[in-house]
N, C-alpha and C positions, 0 to 999 in steps of 0.2 A: 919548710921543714918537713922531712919525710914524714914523723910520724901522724900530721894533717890528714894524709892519704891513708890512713889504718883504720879500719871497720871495725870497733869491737863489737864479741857475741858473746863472752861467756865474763861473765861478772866476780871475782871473789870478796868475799866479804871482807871489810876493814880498807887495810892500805889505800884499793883502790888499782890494784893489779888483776889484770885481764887478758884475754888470749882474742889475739886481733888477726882479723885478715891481711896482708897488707896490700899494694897495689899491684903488685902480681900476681894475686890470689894463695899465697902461701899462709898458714897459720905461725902467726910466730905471739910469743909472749912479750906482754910490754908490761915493765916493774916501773910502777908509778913513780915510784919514792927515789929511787936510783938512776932513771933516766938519763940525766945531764952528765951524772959522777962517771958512770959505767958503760960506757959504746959499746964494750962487747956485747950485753944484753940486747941490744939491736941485730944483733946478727943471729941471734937463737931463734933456728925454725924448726916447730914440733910436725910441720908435715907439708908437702908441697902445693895441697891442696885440698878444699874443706873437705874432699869426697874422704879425700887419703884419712885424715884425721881421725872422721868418723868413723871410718873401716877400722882403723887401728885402735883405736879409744874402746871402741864398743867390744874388743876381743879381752878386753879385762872388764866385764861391766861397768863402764864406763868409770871407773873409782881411778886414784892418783896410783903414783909407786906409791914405795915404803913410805913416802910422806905427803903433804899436801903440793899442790903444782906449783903455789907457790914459791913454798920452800926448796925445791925440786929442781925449780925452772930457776932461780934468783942467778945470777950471774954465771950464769952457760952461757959461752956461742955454741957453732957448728950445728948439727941437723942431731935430733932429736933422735934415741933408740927405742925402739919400740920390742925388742929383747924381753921375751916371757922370764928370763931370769933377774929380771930387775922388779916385778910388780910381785905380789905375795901370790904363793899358790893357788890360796882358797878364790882370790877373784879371775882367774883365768880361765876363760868358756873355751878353748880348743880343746 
């Protein structure tokens, strides 16, 4: 089963949803609860690689968009936007 091969690093509270490397080094989000129900969620990649992540992540102090990642990330595929007009003004360091 692919998600065997996923590293988690970053932990969220409760559910038990996490943002995992997987085996090609890509950052993608794994929703605990929904796994089996929902494939697409397998296919949501928030960056191509942990450097990219961080690079990205850290230009809004590290904080979520308009809501938590969870709620954010919950059933998205496709690659992740990292678009200053999606995160709130006040946490944008450029």
């Amino acid at each position: 089963m692919r998600r065997q091969q996923w590293v988690p690093f970053y932990d969220f509270t409760g559910g038990g949803d996490v943002l995992c490397l997987d085996e090609f080094g890509m950052v993608r989000f794994y929703e605990a609860l929904y796994w089996t129900a929902n494939a697409e969620t397998w296919s949501f990649v928030l960056a191509k690689t942990f450097t990219d992540f961080v690079e990205s992540w850290s230009r809004f102090c590290f904080l979520t968009p308009a809501s938590s990642w969870a709620a954010f990330c919950r059933g998205r595929s496709g690659i992740f936007d990292w678009s200053p007009e999606l995160f709130p003004t006040e946490v944008i360091r450029e």
